[in-house]
PDB file of N, CA, C and O in Angstrom:
ATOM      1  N   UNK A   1       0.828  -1.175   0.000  1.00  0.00           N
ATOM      2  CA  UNK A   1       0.000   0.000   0.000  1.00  0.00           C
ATOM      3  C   UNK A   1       0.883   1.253   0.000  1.00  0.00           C
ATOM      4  O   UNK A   1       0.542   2.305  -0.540  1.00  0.00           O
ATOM      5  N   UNK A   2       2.052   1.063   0.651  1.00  0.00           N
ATOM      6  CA  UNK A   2       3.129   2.200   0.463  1.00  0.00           C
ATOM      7  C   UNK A   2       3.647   2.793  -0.429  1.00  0.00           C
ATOM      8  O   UNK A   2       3.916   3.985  -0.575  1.00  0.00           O
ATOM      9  N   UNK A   3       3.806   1.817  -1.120  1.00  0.00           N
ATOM     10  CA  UNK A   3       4.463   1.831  -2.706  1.00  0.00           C
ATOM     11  C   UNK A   3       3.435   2.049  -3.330  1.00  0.00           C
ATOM     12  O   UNK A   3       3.648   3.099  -3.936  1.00  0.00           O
ATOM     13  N   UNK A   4       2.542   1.733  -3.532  1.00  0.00           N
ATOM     14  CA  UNK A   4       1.461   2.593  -4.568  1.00  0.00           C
ATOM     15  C   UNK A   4       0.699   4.218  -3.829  1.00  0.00           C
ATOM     16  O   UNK A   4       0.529   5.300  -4.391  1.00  0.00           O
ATOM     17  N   UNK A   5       0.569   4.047  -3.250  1.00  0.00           N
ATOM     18  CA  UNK A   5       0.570   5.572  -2.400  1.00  0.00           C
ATOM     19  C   UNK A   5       1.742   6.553  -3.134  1.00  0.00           C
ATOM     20  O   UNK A   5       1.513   7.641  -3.662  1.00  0.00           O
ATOM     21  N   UNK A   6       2.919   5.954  -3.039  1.00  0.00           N
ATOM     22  CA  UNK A   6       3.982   7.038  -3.298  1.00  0.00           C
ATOM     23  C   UNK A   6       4.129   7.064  -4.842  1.00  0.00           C
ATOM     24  O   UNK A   6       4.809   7.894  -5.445  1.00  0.00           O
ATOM     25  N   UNK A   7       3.444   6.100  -5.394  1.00  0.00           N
ATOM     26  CA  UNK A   7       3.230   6.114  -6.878  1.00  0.00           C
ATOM     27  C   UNK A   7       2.668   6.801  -7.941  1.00  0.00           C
ATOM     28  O   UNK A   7       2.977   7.373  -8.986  1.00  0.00           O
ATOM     29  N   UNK A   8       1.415   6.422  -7.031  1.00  0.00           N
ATOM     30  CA  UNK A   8      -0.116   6.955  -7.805  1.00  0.00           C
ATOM     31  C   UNK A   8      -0.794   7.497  -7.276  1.00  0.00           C
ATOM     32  O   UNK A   8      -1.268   8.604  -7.528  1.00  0.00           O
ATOM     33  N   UNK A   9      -1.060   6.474  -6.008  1.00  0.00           N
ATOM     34  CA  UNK A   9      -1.884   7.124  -4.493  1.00  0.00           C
ATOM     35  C   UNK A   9      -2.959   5.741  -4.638  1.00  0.00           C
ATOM     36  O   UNK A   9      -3.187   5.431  -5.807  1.00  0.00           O
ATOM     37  N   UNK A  10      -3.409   5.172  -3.930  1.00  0.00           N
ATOM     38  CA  UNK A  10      -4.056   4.059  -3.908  1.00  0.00           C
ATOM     39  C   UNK A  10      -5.090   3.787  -4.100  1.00  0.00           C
ATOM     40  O   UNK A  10      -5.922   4.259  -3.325  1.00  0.00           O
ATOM     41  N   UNK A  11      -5.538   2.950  -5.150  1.00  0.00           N
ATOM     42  CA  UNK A  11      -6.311   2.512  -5.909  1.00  0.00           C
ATOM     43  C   UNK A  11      -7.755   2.294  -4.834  1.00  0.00           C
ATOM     44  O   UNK A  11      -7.799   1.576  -3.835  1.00  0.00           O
ATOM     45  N   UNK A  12      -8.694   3.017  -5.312  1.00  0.00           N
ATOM     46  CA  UNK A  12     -10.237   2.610  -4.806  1.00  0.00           C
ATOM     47  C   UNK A  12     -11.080   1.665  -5.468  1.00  0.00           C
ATOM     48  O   UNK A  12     -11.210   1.598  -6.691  1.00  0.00           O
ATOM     49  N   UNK A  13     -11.695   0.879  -4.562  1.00  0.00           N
ATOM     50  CA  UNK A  13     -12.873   0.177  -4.790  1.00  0.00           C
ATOM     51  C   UNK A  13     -14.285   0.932  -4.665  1.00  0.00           C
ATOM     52  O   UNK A  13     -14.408   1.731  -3.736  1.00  0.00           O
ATOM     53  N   UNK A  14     -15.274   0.741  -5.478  1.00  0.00           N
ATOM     54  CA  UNK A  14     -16.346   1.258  -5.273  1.00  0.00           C
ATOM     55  C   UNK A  14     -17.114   0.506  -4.518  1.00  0.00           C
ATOM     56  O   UNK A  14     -17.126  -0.545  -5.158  1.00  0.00           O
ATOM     57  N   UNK A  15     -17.967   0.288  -3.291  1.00  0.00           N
ATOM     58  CA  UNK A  15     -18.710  -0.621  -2.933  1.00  0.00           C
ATOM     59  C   UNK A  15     -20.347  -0.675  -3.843  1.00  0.00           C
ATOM     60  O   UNK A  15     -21.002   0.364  -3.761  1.00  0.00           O
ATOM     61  N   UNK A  16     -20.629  -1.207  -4.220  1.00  0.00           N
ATOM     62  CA  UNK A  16     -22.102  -1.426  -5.023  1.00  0.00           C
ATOM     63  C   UNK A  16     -22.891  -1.224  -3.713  1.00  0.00           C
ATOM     64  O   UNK A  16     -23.691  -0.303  -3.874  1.00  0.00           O
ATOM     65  N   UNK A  17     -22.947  -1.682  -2.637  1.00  0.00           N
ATOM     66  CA  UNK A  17     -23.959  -1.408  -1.817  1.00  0.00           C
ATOM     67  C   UNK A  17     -23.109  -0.395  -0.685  1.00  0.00           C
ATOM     68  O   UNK A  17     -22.744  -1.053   0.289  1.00  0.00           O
ATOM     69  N   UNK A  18     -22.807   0.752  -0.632  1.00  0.00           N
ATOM     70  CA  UNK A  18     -22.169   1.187   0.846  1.00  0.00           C
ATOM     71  C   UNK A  18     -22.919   0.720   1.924  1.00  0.00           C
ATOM     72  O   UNK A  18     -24.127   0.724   2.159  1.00  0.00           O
ATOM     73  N   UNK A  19     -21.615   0.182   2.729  1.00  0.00           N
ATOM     74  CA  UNK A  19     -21.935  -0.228   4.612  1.00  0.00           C
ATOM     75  C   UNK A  19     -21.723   1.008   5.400  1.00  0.00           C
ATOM     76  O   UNK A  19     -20.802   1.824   5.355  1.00  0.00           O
ATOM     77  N   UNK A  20     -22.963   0.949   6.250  1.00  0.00           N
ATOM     78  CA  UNK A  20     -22.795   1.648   7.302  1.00  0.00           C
ATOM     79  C   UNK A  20     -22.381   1.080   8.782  1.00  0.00           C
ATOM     80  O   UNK A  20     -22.602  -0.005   9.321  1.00  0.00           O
ATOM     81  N   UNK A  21     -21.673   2.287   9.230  1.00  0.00           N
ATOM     82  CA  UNK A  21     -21.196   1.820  10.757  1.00  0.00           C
ATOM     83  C   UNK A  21     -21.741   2.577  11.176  1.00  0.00           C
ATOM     84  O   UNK A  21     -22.080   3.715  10.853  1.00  0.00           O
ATOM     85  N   UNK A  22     -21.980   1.368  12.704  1.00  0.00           N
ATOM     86  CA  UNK A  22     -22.236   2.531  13.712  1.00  0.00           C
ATOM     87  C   UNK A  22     -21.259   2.643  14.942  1.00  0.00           C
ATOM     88  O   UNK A  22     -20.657   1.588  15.143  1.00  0.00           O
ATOM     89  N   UNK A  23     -20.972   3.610  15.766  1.00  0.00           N
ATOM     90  CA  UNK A  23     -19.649   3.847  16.239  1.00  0.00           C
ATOM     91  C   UNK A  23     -20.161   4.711  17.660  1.00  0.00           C
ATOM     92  O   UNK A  23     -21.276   5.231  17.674  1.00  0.00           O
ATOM     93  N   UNK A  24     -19.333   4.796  18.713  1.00  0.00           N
ATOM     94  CA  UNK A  24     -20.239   5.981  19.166  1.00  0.00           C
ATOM     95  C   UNK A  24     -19.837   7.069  18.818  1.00  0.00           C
ATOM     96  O   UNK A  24     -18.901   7.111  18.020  1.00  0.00           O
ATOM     97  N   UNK A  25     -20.523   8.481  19.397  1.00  0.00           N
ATOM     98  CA  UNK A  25     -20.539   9.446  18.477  1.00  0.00           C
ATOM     99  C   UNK A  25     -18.883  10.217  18.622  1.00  0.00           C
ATOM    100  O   UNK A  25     -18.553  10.817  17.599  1.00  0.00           O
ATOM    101  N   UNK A  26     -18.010  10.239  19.601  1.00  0.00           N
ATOM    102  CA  UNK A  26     -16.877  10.482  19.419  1.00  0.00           C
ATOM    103  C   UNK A  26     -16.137  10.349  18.679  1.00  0.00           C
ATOM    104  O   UNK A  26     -15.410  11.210  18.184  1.00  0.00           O
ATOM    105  N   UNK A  27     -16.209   8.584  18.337  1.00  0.00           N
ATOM    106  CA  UNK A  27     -15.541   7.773  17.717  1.00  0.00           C
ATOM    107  C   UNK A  27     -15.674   8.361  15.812  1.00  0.00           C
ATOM    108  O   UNK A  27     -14.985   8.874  14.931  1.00  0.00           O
ATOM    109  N   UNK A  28     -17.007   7.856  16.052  1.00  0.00           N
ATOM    110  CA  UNK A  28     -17.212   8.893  14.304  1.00  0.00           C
ATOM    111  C   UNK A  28     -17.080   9.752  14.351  1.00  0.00           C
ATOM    112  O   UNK A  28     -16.677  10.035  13.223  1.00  0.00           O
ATOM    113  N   UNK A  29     -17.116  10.863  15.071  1.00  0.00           N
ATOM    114  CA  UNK A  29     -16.581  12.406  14.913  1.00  0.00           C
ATOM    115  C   UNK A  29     -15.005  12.353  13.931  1.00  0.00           C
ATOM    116  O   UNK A  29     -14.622  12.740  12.827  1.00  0.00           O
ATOM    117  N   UNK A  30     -14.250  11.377  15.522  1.00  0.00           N
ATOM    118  CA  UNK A  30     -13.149  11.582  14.923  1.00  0.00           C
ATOM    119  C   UNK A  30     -12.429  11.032  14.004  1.00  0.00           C
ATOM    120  O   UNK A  30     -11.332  11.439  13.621  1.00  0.00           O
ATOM    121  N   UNK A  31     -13.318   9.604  13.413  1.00  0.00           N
ATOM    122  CA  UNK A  31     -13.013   9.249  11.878  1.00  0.00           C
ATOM    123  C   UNK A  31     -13.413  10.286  10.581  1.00  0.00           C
ATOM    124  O   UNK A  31     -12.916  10.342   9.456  1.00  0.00           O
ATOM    125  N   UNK A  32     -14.545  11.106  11.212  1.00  0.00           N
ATOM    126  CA  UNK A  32     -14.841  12.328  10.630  1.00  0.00           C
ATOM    127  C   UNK A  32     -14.175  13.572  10.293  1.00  0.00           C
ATOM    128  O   UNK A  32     -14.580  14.419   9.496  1.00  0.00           O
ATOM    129  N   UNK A  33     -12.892  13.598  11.127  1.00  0.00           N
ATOM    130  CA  UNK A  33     -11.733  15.072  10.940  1.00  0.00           C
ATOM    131  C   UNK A  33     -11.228  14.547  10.046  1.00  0.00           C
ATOM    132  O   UNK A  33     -10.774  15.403   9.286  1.00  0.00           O
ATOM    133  N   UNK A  34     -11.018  13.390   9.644  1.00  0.00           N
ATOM    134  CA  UNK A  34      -9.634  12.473   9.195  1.00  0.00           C
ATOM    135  C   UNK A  34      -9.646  11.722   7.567  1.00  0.00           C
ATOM    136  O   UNK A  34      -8.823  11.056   6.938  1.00  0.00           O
ATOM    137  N   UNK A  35     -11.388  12.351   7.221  1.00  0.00           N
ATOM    138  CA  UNK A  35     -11.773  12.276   5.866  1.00  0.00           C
ATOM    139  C   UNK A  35     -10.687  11.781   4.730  1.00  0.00           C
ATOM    140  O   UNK A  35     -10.224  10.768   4.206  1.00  0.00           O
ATOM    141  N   UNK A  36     -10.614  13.121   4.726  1.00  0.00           N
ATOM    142  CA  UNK A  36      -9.366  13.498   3.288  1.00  0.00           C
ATOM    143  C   UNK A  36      -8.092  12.838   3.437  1.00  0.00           C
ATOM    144  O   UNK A  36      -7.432  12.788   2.399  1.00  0.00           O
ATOM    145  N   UNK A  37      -7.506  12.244   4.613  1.00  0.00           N
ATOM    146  CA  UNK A  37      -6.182  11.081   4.760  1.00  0.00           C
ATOM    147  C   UNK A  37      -6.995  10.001   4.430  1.00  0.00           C
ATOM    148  O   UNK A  37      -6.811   9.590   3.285  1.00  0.00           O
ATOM    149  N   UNK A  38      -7.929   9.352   5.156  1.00  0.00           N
ATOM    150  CA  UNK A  38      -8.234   8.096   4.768  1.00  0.00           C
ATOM    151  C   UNK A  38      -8.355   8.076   3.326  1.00  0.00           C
ATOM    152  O   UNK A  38      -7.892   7.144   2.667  1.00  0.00           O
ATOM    153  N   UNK A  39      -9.029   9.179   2.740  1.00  0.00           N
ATOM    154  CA  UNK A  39      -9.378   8.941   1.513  1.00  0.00           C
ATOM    155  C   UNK A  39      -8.044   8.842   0.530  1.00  0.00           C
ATOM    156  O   UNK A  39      -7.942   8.193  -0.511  1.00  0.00           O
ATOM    157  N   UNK A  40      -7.130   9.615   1.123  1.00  0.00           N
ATOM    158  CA  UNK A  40      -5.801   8.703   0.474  1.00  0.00           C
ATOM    159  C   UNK A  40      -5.226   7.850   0.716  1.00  0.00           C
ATOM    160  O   UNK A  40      -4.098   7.721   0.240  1.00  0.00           O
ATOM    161  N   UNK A  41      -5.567   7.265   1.242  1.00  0.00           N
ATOM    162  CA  UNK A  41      -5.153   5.819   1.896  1.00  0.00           C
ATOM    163  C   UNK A  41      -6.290   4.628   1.351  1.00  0.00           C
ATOM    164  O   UNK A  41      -6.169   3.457   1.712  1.00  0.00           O
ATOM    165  N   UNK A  42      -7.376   5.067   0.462  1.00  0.00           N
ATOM    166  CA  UNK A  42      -8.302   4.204  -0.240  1.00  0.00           C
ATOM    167  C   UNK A  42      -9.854   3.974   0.367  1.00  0.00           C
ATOM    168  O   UNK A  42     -10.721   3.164   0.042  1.00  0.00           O
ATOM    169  N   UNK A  43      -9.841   4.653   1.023  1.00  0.00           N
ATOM    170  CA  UNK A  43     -11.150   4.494   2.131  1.00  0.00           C
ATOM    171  C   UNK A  43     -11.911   6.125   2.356  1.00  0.00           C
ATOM    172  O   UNK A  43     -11.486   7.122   2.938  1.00  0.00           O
ATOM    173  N   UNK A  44     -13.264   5.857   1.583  1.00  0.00           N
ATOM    174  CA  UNK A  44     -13.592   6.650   1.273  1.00  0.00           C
ATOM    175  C   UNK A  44     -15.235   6.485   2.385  1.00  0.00           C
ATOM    176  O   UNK A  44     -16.048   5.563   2.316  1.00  0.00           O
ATOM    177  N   UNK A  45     -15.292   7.785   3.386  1.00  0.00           N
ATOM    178  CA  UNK A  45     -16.582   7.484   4.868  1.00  0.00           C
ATOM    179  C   UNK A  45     -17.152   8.547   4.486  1.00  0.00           C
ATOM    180  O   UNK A  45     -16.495   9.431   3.938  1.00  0.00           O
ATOM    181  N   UNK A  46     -18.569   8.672   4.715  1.00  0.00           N
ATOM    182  CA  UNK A  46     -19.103  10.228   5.066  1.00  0.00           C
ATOM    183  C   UNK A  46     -19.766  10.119   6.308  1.00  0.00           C
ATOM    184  O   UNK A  46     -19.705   9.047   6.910  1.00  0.00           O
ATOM    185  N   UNK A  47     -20.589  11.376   6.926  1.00  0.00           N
ATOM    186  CA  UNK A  47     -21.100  10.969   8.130  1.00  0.00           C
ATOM    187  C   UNK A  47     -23.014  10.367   7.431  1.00  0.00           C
ATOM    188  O   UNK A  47     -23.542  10.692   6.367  1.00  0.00           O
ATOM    189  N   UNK A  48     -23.382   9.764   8.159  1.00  0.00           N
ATOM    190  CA  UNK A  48     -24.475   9.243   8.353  1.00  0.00           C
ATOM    191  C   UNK A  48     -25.240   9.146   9.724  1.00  0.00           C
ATOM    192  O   UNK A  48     -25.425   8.067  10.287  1.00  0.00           O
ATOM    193  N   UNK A  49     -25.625  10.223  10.164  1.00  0.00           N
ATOM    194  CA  UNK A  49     -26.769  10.472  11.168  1.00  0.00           C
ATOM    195  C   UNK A  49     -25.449  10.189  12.293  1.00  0.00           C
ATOM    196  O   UNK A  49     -24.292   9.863  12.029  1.00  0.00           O
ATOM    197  N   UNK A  50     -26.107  10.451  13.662  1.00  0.00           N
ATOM    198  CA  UNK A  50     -25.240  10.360  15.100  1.00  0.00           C
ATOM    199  C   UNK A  50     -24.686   9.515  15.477  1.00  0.00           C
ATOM    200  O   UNK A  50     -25.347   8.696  16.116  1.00  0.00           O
ATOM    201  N   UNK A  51     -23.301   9.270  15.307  1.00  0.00           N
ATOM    202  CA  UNK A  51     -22.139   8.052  15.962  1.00  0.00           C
ATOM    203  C   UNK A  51     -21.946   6.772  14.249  1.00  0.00           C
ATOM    204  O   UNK A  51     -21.363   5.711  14.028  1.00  0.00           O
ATOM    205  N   UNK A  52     -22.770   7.667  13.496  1.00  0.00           N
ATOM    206  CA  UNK A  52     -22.063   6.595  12.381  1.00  0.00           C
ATOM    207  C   UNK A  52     -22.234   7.056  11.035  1.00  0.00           C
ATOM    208  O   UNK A  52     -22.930   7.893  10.461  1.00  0.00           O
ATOM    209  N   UNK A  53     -21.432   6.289  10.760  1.00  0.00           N
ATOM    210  CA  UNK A  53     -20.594   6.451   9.096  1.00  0.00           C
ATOM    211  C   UNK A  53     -20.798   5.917   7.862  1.00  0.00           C
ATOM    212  O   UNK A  53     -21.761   5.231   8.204  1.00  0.00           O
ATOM    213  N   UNK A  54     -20.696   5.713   6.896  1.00  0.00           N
ATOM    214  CA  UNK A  54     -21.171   5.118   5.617  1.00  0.00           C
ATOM    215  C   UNK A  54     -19.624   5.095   4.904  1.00  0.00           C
ATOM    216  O   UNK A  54     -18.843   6.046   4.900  1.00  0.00           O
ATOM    217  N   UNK A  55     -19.407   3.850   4.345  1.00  0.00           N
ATOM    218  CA  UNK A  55     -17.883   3.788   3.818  1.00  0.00           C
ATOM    219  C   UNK A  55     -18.400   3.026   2.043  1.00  0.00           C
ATOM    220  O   UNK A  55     -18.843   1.917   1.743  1.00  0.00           O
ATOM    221  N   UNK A  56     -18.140   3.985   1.398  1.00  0.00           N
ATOM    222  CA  UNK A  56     -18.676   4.006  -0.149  1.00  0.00           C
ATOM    223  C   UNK A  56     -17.546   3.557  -0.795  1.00  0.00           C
ATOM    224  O   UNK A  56     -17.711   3.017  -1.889  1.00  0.00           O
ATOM    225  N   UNK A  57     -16.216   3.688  -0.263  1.00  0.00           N
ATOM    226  CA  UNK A  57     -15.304   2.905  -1.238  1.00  0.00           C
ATOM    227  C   UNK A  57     -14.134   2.786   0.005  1.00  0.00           C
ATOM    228  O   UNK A  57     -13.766   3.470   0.960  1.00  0.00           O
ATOM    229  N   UNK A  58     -13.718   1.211  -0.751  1.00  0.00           N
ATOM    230  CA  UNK A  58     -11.993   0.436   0.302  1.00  0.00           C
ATOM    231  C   UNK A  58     -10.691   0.696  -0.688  1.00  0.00           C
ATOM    232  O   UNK A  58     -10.364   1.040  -1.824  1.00  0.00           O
ATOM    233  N   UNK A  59     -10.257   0.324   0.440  1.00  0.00           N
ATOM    234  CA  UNK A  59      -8.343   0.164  -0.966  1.00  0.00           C
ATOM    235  C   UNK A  59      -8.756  -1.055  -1.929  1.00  0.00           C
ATOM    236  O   UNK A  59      -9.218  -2.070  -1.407  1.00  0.00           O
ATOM    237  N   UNK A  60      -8.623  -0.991  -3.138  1.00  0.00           N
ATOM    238  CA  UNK A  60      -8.939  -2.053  -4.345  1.00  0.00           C
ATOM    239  C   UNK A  60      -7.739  -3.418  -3.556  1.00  0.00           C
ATOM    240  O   UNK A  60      -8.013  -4.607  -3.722  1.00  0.00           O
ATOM    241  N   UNK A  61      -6.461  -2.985  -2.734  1.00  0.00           N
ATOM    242  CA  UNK A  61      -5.767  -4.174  -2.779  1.00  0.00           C
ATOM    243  C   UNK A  61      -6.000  -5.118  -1.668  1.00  0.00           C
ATOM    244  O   UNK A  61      -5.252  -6.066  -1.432  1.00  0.00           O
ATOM    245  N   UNK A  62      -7.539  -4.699  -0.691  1.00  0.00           N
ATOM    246  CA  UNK A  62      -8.015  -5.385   0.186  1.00  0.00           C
ATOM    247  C   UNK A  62      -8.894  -6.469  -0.792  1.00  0.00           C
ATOM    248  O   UNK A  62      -9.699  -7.222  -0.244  1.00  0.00           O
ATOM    249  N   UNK A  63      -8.741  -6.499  -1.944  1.00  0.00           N
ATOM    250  CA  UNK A  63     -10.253  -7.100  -2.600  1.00  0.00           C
ATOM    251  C   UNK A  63     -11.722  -7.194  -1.563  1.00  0.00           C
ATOM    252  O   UNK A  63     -12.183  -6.279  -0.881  1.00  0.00           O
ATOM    253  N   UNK A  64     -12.187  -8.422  -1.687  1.00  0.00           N
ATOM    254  CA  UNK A  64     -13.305  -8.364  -1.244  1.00  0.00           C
ATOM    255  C   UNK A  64     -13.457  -8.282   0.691  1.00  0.00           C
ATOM    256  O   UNK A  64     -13.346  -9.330   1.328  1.00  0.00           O
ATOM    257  N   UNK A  65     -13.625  -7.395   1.170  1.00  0.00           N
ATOM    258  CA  UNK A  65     -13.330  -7.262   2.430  1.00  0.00           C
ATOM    259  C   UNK A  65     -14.883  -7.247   3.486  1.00  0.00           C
ATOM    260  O   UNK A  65     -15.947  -7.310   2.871  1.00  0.00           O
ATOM    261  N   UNK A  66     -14.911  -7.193   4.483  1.00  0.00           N
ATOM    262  CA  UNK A  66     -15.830  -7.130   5.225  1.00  0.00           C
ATOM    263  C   UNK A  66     -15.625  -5.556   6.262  1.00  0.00           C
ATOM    264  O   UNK A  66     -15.018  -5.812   7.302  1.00  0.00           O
ATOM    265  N   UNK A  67     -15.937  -4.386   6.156  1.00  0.00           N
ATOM    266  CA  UNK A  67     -15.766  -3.454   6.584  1.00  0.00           C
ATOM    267  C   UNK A  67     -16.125  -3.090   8.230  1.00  0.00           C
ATOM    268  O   UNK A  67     -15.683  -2.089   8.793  1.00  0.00           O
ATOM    269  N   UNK A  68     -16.963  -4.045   8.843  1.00  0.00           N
ATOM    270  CA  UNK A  68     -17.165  -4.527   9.917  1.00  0.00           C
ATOM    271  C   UNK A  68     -16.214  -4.902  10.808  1.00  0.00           C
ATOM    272  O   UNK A  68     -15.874  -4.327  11.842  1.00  0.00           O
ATOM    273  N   UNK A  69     -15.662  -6.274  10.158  1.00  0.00           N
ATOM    274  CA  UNK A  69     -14.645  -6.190  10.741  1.00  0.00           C
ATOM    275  C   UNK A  69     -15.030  -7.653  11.404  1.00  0.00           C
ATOM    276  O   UNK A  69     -16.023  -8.198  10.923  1.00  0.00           O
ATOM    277  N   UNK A  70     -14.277  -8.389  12.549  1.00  0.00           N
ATOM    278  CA  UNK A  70     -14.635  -9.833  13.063  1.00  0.00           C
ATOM    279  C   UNK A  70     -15.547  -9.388  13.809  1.00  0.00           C
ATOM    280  O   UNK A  70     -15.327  -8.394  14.501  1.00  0.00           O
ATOM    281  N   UNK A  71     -17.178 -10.245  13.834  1.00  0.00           N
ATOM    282  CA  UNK A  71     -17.966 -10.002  14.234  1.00  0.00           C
ATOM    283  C   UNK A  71     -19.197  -9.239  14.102  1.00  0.00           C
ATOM    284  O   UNK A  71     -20.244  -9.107  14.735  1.00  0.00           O
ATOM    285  N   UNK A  72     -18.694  -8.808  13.083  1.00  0.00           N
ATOM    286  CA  UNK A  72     -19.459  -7.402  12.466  1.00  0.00           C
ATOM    287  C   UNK A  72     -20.822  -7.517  11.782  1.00  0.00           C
ATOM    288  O   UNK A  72     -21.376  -6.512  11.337  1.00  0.00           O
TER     289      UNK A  72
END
């Protein structure tokens, strides 16, 4: 992911269905300052109502991922 970052900048996936999280509301706040890095880093969130997030696109080199996470 380093090496294409310093390349190109890293390749996005589009999700066909965006997942939403829910988080508490701190927590998404402060994935919320941090927008525009993640989004260069391939991970693309907006906010979605109080304590959670909507993630519309991953890094393409996660392929098919679960955004949840274990348990999720």
């Amino acid at each position: 992911m380093k090496a294409q970052l310093d390349a190109q900048g890293v390749e996005r996936q589009l999700l066909l269905l965006p997942e939403v999280v829910e988080l508490d509301e701190a927590s998404a706040a402060r994935l919320l300052t941090r927008t525009e890095e993640l989004a260069e880093l391939g991970l693309v969130i907006e906010p979605f109502g109080t304590g959670a997030l909507v993630v519309r696109e991953v890094p393409a080199l996660l392929g098919d991922s679960d955004v949840h996470g274990p348990g999720g």
